[in-house]
NULUM-469314 format. One record per residue: x, y, z of N, C-alpha, C, CB in turn. Coordinates in steps of 0.05 Angstrom, whole numbers, padded with zeros to 5 digits, always signed. Atoms other than C-alpha are relative to their C-alpha. Glycine has a CB too. Example, Ala and Ser with C-alpha at 12.3 -4.5 7.8 and 13.67 -1.06 7.14 Angstrom:
+00018-00024+00000+00246-00090+00156+00018+00024+00000-00020+00001+00025/-00016-00024-00001+00273-00021+00143-00015+00022+00014+00009+00009-00029/
***
This chain:
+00016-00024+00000+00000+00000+00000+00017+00025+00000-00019+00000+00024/-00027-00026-00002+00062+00046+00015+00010+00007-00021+00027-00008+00013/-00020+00005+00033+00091+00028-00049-00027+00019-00020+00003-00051-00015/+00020-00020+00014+00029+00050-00088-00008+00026+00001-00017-00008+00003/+00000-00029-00011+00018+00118-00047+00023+00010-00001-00007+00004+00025/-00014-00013+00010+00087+00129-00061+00000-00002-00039+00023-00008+00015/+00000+00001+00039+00086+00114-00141-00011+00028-00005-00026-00028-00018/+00026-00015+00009+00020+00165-00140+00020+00020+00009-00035-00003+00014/-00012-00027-00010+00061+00219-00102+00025+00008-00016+00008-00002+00030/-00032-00002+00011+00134+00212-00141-00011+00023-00030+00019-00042-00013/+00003-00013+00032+00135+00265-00201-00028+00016+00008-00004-00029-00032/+00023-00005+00002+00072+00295-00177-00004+00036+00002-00014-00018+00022/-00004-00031-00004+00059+00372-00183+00006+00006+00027-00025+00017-00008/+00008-00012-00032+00050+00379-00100+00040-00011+00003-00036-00026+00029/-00023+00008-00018+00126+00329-00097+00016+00017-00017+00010-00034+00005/-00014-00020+00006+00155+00381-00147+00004+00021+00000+00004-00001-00009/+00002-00025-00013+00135+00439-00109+00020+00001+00028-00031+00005+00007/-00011-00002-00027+00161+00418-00049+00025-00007-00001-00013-00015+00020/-00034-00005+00002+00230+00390-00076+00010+00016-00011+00015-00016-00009/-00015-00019+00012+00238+00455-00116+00001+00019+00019-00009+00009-00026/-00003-00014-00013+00224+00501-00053+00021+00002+00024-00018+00001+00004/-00026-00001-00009+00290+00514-00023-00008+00002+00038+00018+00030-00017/-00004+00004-00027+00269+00530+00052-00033-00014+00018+00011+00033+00012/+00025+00005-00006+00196+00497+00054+00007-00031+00018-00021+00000-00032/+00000+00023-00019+00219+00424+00087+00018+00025+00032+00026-00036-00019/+00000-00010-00019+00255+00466+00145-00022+00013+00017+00015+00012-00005/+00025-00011-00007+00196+00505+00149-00031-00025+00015-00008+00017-00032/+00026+00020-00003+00151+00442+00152+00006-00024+00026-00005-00019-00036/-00011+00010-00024+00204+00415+00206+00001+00008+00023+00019-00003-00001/+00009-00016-00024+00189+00471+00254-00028+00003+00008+00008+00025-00003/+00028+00008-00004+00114+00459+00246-00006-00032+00011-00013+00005-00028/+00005+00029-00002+00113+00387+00251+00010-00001+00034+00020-00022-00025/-00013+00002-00024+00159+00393+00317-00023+00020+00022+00035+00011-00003/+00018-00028-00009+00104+00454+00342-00025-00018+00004-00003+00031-00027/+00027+00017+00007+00045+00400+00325+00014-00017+00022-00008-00016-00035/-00005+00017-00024+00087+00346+00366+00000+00002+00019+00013-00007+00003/-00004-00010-00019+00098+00392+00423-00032+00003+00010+00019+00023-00004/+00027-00006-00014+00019+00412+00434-00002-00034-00005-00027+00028-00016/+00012+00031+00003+00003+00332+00416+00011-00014+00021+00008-00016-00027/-00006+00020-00025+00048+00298+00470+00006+00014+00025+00024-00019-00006/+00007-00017-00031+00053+00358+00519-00020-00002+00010+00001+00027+00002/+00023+00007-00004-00024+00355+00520-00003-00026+00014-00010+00001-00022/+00008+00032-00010-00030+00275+00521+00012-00009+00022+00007-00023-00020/-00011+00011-00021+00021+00274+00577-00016+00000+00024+00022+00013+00005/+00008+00004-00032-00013+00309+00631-00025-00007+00003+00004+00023+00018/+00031+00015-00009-00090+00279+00605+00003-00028+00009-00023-00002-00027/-00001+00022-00011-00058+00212+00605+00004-00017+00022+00007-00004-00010/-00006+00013-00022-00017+00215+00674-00031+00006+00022+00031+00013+00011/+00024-00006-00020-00087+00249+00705-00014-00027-00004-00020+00028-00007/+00022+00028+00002-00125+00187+00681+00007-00024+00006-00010-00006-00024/-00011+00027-00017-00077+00135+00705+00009-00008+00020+00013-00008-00005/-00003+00005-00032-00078+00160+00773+00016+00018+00003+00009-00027+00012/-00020-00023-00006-00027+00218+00774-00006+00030+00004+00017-00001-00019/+00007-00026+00005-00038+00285+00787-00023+00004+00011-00001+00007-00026/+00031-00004-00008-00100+00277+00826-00014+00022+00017-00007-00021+00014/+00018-00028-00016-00105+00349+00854-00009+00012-00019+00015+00024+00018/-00006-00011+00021-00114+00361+00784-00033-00009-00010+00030-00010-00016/+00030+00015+00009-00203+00360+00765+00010-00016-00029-00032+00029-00008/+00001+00015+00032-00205+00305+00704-00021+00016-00016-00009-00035+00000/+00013-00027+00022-00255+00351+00668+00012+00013-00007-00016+00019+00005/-00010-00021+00018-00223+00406+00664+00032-00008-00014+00002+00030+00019/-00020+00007+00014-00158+00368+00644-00008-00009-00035+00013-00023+00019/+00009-00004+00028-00204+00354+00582-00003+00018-00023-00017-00004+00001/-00003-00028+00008-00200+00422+00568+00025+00000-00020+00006+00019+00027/-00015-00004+00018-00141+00402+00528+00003-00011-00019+00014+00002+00005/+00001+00021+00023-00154+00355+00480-00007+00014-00026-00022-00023+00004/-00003-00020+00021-00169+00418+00429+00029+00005-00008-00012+00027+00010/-00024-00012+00012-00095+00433+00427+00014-00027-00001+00016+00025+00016/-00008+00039+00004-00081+00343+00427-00008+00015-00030-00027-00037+00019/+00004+00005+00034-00125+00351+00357+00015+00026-00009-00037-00002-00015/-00010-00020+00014-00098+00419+00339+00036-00008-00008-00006+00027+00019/-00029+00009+00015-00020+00389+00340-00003-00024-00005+00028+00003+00015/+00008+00029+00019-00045+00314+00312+00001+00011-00028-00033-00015+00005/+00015-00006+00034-00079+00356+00248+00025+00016-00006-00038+00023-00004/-00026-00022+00016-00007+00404+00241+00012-00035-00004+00026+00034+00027/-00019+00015+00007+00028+00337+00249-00010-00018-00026+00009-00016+00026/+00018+00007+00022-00022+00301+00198+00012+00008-00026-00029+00013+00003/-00002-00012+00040-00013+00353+00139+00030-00006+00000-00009+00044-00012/-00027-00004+00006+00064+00364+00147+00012-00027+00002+00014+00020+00019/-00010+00024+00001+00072+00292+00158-00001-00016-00033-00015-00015+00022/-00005+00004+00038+00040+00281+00082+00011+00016-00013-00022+00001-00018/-00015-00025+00020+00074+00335+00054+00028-00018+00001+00004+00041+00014/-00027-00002-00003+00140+00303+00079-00004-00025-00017+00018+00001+00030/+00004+00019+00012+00117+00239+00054+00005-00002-00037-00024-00003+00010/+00002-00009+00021+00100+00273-00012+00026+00005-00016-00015+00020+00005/-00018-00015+00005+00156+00312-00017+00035-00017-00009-00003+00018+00025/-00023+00020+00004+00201+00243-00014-00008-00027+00011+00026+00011+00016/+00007+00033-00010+00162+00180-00023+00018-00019-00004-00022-00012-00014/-00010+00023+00008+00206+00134-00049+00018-00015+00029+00019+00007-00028/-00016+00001-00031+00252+00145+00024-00019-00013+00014+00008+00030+00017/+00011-00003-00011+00198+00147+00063-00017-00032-00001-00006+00023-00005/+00027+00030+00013+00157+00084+00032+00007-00022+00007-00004-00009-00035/-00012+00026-00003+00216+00029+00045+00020+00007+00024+00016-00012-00028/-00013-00009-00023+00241+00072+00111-00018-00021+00015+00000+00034+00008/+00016+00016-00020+00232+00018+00170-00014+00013+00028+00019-00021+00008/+00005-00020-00026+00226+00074+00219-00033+00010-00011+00029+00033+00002/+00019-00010+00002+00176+00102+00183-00022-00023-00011+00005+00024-00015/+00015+00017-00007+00139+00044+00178-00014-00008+00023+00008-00012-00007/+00003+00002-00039+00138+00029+00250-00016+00023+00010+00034+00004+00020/+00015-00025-00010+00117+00100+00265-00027-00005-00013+00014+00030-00010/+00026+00006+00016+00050+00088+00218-00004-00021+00017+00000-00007-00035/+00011+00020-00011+00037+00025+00254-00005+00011+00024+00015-00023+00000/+00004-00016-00031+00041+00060+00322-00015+00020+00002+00022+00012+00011/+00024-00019-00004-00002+00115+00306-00026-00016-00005+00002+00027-00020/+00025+00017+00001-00057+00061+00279-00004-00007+00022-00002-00023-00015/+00003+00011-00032-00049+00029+00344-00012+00019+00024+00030-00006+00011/+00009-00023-00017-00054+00097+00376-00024+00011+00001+00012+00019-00004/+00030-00012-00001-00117+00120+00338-00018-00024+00011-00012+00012-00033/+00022+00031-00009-00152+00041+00352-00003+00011+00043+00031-00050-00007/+00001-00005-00032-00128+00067+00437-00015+00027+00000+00034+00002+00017/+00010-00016-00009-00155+00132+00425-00033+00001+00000+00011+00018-00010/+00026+00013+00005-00224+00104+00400-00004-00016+00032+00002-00023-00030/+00010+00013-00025-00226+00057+00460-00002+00022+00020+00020-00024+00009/+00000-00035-00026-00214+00129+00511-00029+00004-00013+00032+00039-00009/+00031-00015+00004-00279+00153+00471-00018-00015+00006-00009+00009-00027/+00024+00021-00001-00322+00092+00472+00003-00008+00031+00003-00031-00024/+00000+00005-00020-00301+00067+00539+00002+00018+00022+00013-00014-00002/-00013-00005-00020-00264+00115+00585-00014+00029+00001+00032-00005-00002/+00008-00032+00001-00284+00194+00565-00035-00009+00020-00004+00016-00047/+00026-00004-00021-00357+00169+00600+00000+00002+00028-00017-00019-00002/-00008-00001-00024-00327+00159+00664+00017+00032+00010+00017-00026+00002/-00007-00028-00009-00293+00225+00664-00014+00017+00010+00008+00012-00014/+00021-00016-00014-00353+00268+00689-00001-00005+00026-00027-00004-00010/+00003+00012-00031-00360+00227+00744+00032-00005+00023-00016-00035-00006/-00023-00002-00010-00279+00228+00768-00002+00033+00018+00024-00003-00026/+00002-00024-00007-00273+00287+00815+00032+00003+00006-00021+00006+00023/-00020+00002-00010-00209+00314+00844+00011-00018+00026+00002+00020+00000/-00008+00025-00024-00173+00257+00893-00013-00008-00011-00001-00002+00031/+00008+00043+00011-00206+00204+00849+00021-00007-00008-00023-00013-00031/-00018+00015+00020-00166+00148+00830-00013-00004-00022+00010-00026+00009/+00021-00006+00030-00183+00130+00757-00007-00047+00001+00032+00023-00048/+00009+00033+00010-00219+00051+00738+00023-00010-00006-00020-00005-00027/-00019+00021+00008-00167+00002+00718+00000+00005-00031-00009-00032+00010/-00003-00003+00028-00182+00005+00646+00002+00029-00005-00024-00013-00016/-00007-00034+00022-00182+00084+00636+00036-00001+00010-00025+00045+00019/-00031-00003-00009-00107+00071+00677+00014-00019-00029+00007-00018+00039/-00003+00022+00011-00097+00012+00622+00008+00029-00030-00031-00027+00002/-00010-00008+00027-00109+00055+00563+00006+00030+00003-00022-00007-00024/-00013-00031+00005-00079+00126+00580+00032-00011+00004-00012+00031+00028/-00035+00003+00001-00004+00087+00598-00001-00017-00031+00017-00025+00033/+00005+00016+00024-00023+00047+00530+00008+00017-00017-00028-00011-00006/-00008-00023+00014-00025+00113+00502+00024+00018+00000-00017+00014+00003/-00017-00011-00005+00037+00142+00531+00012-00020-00014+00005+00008+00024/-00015+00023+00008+00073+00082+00510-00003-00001-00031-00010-00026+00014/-00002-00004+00026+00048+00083+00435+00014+00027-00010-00025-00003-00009/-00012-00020+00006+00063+00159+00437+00025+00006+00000-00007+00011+00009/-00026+00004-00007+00132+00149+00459+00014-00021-00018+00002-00008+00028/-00009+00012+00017+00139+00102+00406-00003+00012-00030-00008-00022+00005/-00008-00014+00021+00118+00143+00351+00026+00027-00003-00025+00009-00005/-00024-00019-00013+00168+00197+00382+00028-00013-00010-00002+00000+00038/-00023+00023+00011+00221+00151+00380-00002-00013-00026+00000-00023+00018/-00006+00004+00037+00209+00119+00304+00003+00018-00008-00020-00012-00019/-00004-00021+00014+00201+00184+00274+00032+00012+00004-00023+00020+00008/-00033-00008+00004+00276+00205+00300+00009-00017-00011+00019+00005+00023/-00011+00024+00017+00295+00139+00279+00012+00000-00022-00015-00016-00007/+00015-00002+00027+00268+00155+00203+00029+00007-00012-00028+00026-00005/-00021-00009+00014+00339+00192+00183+00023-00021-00006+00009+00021+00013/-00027+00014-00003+00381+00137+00203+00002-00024+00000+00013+00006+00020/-00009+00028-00001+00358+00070+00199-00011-00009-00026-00010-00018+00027/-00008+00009+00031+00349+00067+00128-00028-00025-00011+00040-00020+00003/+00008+00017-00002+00308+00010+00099+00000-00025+00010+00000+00002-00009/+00009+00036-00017+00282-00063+00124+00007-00026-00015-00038-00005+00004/
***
């Protein structure tokens, strides 16, 4: 599937905009890192509040930040296809960046289970609650995938293909 989404992208008006613009990947490296920073600064302190940490801390209003979670997901999103775009053929048979794609699937399947299962119990957490076993289950689930896309993505420069 990689292979094919790169074919479609190689030669394509959008991948010979972006390898003819001389400072647009730097530019798209200080966004992407700006997206990562609201995405796992955010998920840190919803995920350690929900797995029992931080409990002077209301779990409501720690929900209060999941606007600036999706706001650096959707920067890391576009600038992540652009980079893609911009150099599929690397990118397509990179093992890092394979791994990283698998870990964010994993991540969005854990963030689905937080909505369906765990976000209903949040109303009812006050400050000094501990949190259920399963909302503790899938917010270190989530630290742990996040810390692994973190880690593949530096990877991406240096470990070449699989």
């Amino acid at each position: 599937m990689l292979d094919a989404l790169a074919r479609a992208a190689l030669d394509s008006p959008l991948n010979q905009w972006i390898q003819a613009t001389y400072w647009l990947w730097p530019i798209l490296e200080i966004i992407h890192f700006v997206g990562l920073t609201l995405l796992l600064g955010g998920l840190l302190i919803i995920d350690l509040r929900i797995a029992g940490h931080f409990r002077r801390l209301n779990p409501l209003a720690i929900h209060g930040l999941l606007p600036l979670v999706l706001a650096g997901f959707s920067l890391n999103l576009v600038t992540g296809v652009l980079f893609f775009i911009g150099d599929p053929m690397r990118y397509s048979i990179n093992i890092g960046f394979q791994v990283k794609m698998g870990l964010i699937f994993l991540a969005g399947l854990n963030a689905l289970l937080y909505y369906w299962k765990v976000a209903p119990l949040v109303p009812r957490l006050a400050a000094g609650d501990g949190s259920p076993m399963l909302a503790r289950l899938v917010a270190y689930a989530s630290l742990a995938l996040w810390a692994g896309v973190l880690l593949s993505g530096r990877l991406i420069p240096y470990v070449g293909t699989g």
